[in-house]
NUKOL-375617 format. One line per 10 residues: number of its first residue (from 1); their letters; for each residue x, y, z of C-alpha. Coordinates in nm, 3 decimals, padded with zeros to 5 digits. Example, Ala and Ser with C-alpha at 12.3 -4.5 7.8 and 13.67 -1.06 7.14 Angstrom:
<recs>
1	AS	01.230,-00.450,00.780; 01.367,-00.106,00.714
</recs>
This chain:
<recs>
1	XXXXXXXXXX	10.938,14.571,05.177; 10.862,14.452,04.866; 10.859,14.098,04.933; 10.560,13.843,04.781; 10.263,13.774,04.967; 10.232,13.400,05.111; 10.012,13.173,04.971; 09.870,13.079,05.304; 09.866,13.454,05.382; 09.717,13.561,05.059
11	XXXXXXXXXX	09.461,13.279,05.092; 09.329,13.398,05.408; 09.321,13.759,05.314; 09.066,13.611,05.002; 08.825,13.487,05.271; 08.800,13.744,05.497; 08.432,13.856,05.521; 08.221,14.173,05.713; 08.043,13.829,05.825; 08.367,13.668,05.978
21	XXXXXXXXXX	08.244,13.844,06.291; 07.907,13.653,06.332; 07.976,13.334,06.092; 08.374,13.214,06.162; 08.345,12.928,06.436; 08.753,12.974,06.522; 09.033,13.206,06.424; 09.066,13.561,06.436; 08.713,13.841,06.298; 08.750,14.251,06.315
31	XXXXXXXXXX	08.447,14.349,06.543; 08.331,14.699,06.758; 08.273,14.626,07.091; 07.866,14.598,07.080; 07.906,14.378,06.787; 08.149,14.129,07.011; 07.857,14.139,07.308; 07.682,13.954,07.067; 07.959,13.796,06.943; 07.957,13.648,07.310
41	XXXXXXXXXX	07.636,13.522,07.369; 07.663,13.316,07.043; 07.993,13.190,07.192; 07.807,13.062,07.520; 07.598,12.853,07.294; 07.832,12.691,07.064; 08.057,12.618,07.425; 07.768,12.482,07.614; 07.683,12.292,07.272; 08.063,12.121,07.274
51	XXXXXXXXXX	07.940,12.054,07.634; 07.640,11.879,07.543; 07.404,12.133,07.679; 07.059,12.238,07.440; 07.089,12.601,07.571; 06.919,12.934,07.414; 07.012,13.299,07.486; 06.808,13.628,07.564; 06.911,13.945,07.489; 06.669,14.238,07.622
61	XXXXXXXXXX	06.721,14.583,07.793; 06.688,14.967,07.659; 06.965,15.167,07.402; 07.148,15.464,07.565; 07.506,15.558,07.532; 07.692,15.415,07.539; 07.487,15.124,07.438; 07.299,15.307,07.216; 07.319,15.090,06.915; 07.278,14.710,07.092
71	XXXXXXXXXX	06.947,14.684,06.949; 07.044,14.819,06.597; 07.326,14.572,06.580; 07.086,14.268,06.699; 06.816,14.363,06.395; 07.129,14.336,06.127; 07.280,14.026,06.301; 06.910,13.879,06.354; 06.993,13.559,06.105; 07.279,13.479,06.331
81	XXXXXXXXXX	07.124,13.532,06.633; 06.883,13.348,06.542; 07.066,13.070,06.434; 07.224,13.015,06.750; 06.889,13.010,06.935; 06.924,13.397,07.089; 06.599,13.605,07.119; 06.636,13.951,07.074; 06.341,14.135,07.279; 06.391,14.527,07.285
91	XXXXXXXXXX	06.253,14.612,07.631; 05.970,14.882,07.721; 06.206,15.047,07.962; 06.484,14.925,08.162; 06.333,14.764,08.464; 06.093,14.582,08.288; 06.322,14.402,08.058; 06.547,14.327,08.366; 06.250,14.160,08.496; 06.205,13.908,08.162
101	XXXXXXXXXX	06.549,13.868,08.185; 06.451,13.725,08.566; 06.149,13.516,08.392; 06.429,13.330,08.146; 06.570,13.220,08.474; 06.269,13.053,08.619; 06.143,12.840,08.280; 06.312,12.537,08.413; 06.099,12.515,08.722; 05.799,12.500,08.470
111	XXXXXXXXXX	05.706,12.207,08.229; 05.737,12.250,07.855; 06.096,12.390,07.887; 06.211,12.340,07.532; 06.566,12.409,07.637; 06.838,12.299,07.963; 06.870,12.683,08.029; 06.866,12.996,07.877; 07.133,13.263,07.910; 07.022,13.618,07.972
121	XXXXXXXXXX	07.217,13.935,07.862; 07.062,14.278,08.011; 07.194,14.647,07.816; 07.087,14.972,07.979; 07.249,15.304,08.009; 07.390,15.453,08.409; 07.015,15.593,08.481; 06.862,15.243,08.355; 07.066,15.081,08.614; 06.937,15.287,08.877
131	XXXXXXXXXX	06.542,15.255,08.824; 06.658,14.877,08.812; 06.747,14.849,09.181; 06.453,14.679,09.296; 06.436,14.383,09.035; 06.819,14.356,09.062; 06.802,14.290,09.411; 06.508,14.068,09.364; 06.604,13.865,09.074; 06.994,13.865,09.243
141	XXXXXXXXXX	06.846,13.723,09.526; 06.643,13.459,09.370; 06.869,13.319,09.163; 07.024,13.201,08.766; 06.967,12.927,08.672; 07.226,12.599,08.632; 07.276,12.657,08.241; 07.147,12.976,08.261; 07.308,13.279,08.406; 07.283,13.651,08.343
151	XXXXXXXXXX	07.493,13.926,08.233; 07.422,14.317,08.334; 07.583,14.532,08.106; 07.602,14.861,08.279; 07.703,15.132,08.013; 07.872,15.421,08.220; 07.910,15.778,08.051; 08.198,15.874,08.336; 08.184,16.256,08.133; 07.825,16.286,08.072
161	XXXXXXXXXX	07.930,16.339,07.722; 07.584,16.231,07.608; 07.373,16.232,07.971; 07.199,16.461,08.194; 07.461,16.336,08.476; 07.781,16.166,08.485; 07.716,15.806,08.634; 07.922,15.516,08.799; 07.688,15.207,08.820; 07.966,15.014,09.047
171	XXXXXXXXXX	07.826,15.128,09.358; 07.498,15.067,09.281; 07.523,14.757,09.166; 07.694,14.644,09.464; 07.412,14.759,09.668; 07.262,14.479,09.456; 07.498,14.270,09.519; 07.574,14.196,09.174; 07.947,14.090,09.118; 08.103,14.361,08.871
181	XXXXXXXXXX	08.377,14.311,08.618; 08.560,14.592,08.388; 08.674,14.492,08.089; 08.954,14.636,07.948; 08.976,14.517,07.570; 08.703,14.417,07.283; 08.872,14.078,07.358; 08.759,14.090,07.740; 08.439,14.149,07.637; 08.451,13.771,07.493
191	XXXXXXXXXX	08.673,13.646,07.754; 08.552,13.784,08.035; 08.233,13.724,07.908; 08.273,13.370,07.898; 08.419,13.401,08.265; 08.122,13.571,08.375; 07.857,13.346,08.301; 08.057,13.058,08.394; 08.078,13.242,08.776; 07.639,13.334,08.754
201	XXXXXXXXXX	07.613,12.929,08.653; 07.810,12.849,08.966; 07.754,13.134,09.232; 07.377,13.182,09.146; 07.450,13.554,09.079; 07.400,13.807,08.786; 07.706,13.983,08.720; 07.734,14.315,08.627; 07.967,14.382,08.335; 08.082,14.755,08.364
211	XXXXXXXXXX	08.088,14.953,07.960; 08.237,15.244,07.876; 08.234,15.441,07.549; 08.638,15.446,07.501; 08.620,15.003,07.462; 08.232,14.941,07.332; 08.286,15.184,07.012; 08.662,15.070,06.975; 08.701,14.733,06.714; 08.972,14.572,06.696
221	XXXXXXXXXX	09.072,14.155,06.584; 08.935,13.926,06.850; 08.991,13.563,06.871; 08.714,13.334,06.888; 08.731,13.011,06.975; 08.437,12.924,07.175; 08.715,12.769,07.379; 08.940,12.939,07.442; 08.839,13.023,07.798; 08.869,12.716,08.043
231	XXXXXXXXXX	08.668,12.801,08.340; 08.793,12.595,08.685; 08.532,12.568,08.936; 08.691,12.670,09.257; 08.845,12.346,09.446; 08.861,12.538,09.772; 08.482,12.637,09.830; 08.220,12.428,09.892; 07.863,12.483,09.798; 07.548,12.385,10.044
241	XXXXXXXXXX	07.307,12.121,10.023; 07.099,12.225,09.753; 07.357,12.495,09.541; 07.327,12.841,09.493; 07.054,12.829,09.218; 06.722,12.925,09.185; 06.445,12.757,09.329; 06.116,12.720,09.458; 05.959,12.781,09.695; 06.228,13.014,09.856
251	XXXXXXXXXX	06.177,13.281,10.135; 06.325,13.568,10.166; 06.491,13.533,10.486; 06.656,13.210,10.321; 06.771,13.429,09.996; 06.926,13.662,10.179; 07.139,13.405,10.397; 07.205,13.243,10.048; 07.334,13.555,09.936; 07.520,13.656,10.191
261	XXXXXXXXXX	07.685,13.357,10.363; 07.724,13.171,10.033; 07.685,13.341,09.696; 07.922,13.629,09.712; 08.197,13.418,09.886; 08.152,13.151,09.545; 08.247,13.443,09.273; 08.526,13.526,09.516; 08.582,13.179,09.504; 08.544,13.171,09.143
271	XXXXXXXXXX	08.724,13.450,09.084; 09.031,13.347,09.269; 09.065,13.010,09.086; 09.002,13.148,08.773; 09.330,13.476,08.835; 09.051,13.732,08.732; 09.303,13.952,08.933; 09.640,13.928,08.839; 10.005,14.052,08.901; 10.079,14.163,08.528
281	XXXXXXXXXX	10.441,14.211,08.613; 10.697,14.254,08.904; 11.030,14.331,09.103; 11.190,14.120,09.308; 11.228,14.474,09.564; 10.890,14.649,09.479; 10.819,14.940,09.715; 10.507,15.087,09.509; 10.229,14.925,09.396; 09.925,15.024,09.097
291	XXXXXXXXXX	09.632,14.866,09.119; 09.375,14.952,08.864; 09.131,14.807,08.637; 08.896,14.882,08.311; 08.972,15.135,08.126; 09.176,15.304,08.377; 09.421,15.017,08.367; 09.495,15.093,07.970; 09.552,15.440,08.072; 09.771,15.330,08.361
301	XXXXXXXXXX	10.031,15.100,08.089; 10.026,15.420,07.852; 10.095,15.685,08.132; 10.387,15.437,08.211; 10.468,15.410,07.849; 10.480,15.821,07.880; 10.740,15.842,08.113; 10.958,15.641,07.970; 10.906,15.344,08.194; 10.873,15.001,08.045
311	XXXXXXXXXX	10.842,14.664,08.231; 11.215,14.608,08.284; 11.287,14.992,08.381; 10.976,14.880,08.633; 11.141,14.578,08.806; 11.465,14.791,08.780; 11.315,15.055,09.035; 11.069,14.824,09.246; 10.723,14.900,09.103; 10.484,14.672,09.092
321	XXXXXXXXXX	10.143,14.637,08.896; 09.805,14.414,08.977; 09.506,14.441,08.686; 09.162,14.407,08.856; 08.895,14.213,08.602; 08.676,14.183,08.919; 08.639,14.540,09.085; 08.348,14.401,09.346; 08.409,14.217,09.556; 08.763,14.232,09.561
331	XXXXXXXXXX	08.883,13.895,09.586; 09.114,13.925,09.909; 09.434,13.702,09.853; 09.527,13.831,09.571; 09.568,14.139,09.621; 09.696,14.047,10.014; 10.007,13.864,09.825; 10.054,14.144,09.596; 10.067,14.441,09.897; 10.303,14.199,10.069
341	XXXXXXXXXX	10.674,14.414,10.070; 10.528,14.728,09.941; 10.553,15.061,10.130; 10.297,15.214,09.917; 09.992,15.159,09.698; 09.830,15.347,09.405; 09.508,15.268,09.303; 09.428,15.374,08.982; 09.005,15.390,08.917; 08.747,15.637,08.776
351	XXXXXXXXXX	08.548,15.822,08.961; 08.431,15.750,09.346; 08.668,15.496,09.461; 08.554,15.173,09.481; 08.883,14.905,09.460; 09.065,15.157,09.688; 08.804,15.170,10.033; 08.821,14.757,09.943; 09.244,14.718,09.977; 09.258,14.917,10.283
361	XXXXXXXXXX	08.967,14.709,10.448; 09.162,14.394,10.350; 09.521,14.557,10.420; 09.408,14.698,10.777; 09.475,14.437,11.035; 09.789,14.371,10.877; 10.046,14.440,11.115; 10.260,14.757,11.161; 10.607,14.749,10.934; 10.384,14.565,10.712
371	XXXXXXXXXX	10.100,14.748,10.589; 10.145,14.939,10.315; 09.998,15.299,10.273; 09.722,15.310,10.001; 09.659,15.623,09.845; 09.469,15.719,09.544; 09.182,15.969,09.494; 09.404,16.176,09.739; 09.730,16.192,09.896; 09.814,16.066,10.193
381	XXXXXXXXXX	09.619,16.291,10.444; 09.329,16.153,10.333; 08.959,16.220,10.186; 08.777,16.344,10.528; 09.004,16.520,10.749; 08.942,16.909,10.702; 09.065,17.035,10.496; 09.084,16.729,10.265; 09.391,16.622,10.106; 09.523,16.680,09.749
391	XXXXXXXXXX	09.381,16.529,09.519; 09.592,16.267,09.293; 09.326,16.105,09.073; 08.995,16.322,09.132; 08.689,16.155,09.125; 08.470,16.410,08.912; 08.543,16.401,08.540; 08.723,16.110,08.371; 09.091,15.997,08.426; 09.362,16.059,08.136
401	XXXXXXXXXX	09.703,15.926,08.089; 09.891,16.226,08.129; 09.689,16.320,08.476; 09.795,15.902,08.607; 10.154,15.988,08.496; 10.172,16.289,08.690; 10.022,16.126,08.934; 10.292,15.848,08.940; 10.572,16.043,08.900; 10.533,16.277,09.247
411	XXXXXXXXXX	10.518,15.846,09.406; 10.789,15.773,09.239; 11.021,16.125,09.332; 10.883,16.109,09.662; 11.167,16.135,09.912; 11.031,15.918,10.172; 10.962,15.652,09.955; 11.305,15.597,09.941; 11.257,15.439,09.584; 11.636,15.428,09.451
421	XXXXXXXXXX	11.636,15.545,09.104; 11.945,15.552,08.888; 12.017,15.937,08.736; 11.912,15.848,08.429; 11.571,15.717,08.506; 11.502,16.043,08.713; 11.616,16.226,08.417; 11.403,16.032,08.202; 11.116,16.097,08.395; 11.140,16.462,08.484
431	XXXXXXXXXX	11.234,16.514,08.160; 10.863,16.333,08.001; 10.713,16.525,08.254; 10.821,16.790,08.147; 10.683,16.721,07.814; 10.332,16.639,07.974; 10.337,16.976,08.161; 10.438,17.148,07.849; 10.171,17.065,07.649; 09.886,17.141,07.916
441	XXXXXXXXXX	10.034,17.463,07.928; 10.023,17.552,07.624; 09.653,17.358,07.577; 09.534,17.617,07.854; 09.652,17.911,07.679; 09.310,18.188,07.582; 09.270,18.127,07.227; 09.025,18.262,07.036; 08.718,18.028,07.036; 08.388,18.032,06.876
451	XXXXXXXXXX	08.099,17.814,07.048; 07.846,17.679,06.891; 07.602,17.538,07.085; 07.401,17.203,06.924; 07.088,17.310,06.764; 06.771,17.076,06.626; 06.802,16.948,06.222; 06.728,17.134,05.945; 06.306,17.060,05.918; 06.298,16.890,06.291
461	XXXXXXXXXX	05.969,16.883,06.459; 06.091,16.981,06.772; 06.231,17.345,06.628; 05.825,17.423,06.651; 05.650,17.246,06.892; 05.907,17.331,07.184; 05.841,17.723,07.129; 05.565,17.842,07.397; 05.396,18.179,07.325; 05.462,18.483,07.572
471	XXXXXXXXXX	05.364,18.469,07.882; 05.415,18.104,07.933; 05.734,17.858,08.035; 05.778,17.507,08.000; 05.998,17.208,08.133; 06.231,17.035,07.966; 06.265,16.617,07.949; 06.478,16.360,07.834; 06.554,16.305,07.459; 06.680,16.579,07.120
481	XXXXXXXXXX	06.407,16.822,07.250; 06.640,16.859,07.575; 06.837,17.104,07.356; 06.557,17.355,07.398; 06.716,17.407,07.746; 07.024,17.562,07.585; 06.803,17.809,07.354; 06.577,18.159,07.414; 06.299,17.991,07.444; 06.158,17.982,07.824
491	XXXXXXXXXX	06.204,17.638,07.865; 06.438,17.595,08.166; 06.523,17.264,08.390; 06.439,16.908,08.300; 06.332,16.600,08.492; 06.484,16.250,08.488; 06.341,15.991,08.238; 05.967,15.944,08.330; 05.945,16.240,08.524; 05.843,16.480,08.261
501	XXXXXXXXXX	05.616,16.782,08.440; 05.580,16.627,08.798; 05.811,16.916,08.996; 05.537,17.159,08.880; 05.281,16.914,09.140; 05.503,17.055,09.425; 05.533,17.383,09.278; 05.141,17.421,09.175; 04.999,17.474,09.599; 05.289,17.775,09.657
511	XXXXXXXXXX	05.288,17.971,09.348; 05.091,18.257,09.209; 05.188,18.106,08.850; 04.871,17.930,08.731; 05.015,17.690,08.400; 05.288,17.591,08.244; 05.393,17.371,07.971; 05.618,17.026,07.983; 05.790,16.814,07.657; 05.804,16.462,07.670
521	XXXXXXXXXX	05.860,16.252,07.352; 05.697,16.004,07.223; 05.937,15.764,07.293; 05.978,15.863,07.687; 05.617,15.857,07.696; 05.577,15.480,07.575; 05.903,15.427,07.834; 05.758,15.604,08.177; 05.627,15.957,08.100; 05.251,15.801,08.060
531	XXXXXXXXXX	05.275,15.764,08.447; 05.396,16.124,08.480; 05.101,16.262,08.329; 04.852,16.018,08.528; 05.005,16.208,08.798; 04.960,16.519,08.680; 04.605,16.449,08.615; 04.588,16.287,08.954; 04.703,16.614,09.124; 04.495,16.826,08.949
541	XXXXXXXXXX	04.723,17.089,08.837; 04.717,17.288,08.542; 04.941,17.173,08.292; 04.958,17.137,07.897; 05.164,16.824,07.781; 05.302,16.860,07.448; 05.356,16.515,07.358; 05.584,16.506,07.055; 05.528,16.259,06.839; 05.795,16.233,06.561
551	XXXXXXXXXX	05.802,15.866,06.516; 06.138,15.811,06.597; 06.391,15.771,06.891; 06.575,16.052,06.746; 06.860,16.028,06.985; 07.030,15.720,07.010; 06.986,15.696,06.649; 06.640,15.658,06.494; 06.494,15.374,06.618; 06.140,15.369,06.637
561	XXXXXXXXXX	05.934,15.288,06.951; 05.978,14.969,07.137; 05.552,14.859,07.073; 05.281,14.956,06.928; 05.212,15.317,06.930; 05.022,15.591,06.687; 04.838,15.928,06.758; 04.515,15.713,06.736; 04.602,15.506,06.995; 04.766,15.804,07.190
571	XXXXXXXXXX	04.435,16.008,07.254; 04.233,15.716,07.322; 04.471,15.659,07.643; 04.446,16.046,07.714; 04.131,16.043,07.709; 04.118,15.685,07.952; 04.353,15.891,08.202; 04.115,16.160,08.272; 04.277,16.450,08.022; 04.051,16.770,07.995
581	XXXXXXXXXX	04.127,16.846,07.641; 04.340,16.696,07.360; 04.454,16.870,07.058; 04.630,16.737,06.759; 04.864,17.007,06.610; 05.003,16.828,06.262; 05.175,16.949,05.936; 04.975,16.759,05.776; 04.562,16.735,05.874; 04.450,16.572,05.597
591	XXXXXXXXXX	04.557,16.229,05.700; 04.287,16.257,06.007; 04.009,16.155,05.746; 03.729,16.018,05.945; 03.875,15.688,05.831; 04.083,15.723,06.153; 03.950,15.672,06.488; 03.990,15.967,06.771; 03.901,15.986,07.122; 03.568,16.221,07.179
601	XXXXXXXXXX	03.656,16.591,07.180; 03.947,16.562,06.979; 04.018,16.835,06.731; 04.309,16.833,06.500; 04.469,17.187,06.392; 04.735,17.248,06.127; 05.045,17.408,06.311; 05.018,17.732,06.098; 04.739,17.736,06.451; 05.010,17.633,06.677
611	XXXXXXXXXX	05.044,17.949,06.913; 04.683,17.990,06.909; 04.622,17.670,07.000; 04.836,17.704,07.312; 04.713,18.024,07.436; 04.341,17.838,07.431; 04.479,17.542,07.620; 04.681,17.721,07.927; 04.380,17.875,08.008; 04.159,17.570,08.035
621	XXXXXXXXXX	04.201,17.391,08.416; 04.379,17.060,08.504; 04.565,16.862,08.281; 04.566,16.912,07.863; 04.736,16.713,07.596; 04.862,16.864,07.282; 04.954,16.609,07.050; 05.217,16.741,06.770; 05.218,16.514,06.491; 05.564,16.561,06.276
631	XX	05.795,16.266,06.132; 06.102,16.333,06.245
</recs>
């Protein structure tokens, strides 16, 4: 215990630096997951420097768990970025910075290129990915680049733990198309990383790279040698005349061929000669199968780990296991030769299935005495008939490693599995089961529990402007002020991002209710919510927006608007839009000295006048804009 420290040892402990992360070329650097996204793109250009490629990166998108803090962690790493030739642009909204992202694909078709290719990494929360259909399809269709390529990173809040919904982005961005891969370490996130733009180069796709809290806020020591990933491009596919890049002209008719007879089949390609999907261990008379990927699959080894059921214990009693890093499309061999023997398959996932409906596609025309039954969000009667079946691994919520080892254990103890296990391996797993069961028991006992529901900051703006005086209710948005929801204060139901007050345009024609009052923050507004109240001004209906202005994105951690923005500049574009009256509402008035240019009509009030102010304005018609002036 007490033995001296080696030299070598002692020496390296010396050098170790917060830095190391950013500024070591090889070896081993502590990093959180966002911080090793980064980490990544400077990889790509010191490989593609060793490779005698003059490459740059771009890094763009919009912060929301759980990618909340990309864009803090670029602005303290912005000397290293910047170093390596990576461009950190914080984007207006989500759809928009997909579509730079698109532009940094197209600058070799264009003289003055100062660089072979540039490398594009998109962040954005579930509901980002969704307004982001239509330029994903687009810019999936069209192309990356030969040294460019793109990476999507979908951040996925399976518990809504910090949403308005829980989201899944695989399926969506497989309507796109988009190839998606699940990491399941802060070391993936290099190594897949590397993987995946290696597979956009080749197969002319983005690929989606699928985040979740329990990975991107772990840390943990990485390895980073730029490389240590060897990327094989796929001996058994051939590309057409003319690749799988971008190019123009193109039509559409000929991108979607592209896509679809060529592109998708190269990442399966790619994916196959690069074991993205693997068998992580064995027996030589497996009769059940696992199949999961992600985070699920880390859950998967420690529900194992739970029962009592290590690797050898697993080839003892014929279980086999297959890690996904590729969830769509599933590459088919692999996981052909893996079902091959087995009576039954388990497929481990979050949420709606996804790897599962892709097995028993490729496991169907297998013959009979050979296909395997795959189960997994329900036992084997199924998900449709009526009544459904039981569910194994539900789709709503999140997974856990206790639910996957109960989950394993009824395969396992199944009698018509006819999985031989000795006495003391059924003992051993009853017997952790038994623990399990014991301590959800006792977790669902009543206890005495006091809730306390999250309330604004001591001296936060919003504890005043979201109040509305009797008589009057208002809508809820996206951002802190959502909490109002959640208080006695008439404010009940909230839009998605950028939809701030429109449900009351198809409420307004069938009501007797004449006003009401809709939040949006400043931050929305500069994101989407300016279109929300053009509409409302198109419509005509009577409505007071109560644009809160705090300076901040309060939220995702204090950021502050992604552009130029001030109350000056605020009522000037009111005013532009058509509003009938704007009202500033400020703790401080003074600072609107006549120094500082207004739109015409413009009055500003101390908030002592608040109330007041509001019963004046929900009695004047169409659309009115209260401004409320408070650093956050």
């Amino acid at each position: 215990m007490n033995a001296p420290v080696s030299k070598d040892l002692l020496a390296a402990l010396q050098n170790v630096s917060l830095d190391d992360k950013y500024t070591l070329q090889t070896g081993r650097a502590y990093m959180s997951g966002t911080q090793a996204l980064l980490r990544l793109m400077m990889l790509q250009r010191a490989r593609d420097q060793l490779l005698g490629l003059n490459t740059a990166g771009f890094l763009t998108g919009y912060r929301g768990s759980p990618l909340g803090g990309v864009d803090q962690q670029a602005w303290k790493a912005k000397k290293a970025l910047q170093a390596s030739h990576i461009h950190f642009q914080p984007g207006l909204n989500e759809d928009l910075a997909a579509t730079s992202i698109w532009g940094t694909q197209q600058l070799n078709m264009y003289p003055g290129a100062r660089y072979d290719g540039v490398f594009g990494m998109w962040y954005g929360k579930g509901p980002g990915v969704d307004r982001c259909g239509d330029v994903f399809k687009h810019a999936n269709a069209a192309g990356t680049s030969k040294h460019g390529g793109v990476i999507v990173l979908a951040g996925d809040d399976h518990s809504a733990k910090s949403s308005t919904l829980p989201h899944q982005s695989d399926h969506i961005l497989k309507a796109c198309m988009i190839p998606v891969m699940f990491p399941a370490s802060v070391q993936e996130y290099l190594d897949l990383g590397i993987h995946a733009y290696a597979m956009s180069r080749y197969a002319g796709v983005w690929v989606g790279f699928k985040v979740v809290t329990d990975i991107v806020e772990a840390s943990a020591s990485v390895m980073l040698d730029p490389m240590r990933v060897q990327p094989l491009i796929p001996s058994d596919f051939e590309l057409p005349a003319g690749g799988l890049n971008i190019r123009w002209p193109d039509t559409p008719l000929e991108q979607e061929a592209r896509l679809l007879d060529f592109k998708a089949y190269a990442a399966l390609a790619y994916a196959r000669a690069n074991k993205l999907n693997y068998t992580v261990f064995d027996s030589a008379h497996a009769r059940l199968g696992i199949v999961s990927g992600g985070k699920a699959y880390l859950d998967t080894r420690q529900a194992l780990e739970d029962l009592g059921l290590d690797e050898r214990t697993c080839a003892q009693i014929g279980l086999r296991l297959f890690k996904v890093g590729m969830v769509w499309p599933l590459e088919s061999q692999g996981i052909q030769q893996f079902a091959r023997g087995l009576q039954e398959i388990l497929v481990v996932e979050e949420k709606r299935q996804l790897i599962e409906y892709q097995i028993k596609e490729e496991l169907y025309n297998f013959p009979d005495g050979q296909r395997p039954r795959v189960i997994g969000k329900f036992d084997e009667k199924g998900e449709w008939a009526m009544p459904h079946g039981e569910w194994l691994l539900p789709a709503h919520y999140e997974l856990s490693p206790a639910l996957i080892a109960k989950a394993i254990a009824a395969r396992l103890l199944k009698a018509e599995l006819a999985i031989e296990l000795t006495a003391e391996v059924k003992a051993r797993i009853q017997a952790r089961l038994a623990i399990i069961q014991a301590k959800e028991k006792s977790l669902a006992k009543p206890r005495v529990q006091t809730e306390r529901k999250p309330f604004f900051c001591s001296g936060c703006p919003h504890n005043t402007s979201t109040r509305v005086p009797e008589g009057s209710r208002a809508v809820a948005g996206i951002g802190c002020h959502y909490m109002v929801v959640w208080m006695d204060r008439r404010t009940e139901t909230f839009t998605q991002m950028g939809g701030e007050g429109v449900p009351w345009i198809g409420q307004a024609p069938f009501t007797d209710e004449k006003h009401i009052f809709a939040n949006v923050g400043d931050g929305t507004y500069f994101h989407s919510g300016l279109l929300a109240i053009r509409a409302s001004i198109a419509a005509g209906v009577n409505i007071t927006y109560k644009i809160l202005f705090n300076d901040a994105v309060a939220m995702t951690g204090g950021q502050p608007v992604d552009g130029q923005l001030d109350v000056s500049r605020l009522t000037m574009q009111m005013h532009a839009e058509g509003a009938k009256q704007i009202v500033i509402v400020t703790d401080e008035p003074e600072k609107y000295q006549s120094d500082i240019p207004l739109a015409p009509g413009v009055t500003v009030h101390h908030r002592d006048e608040f109330e007041t102010i509001q019963k004046q304005l929900r009695e004047v018609p169409g659309c009115t804009i209260l401004i409320y002036d408070q650093t956050c």
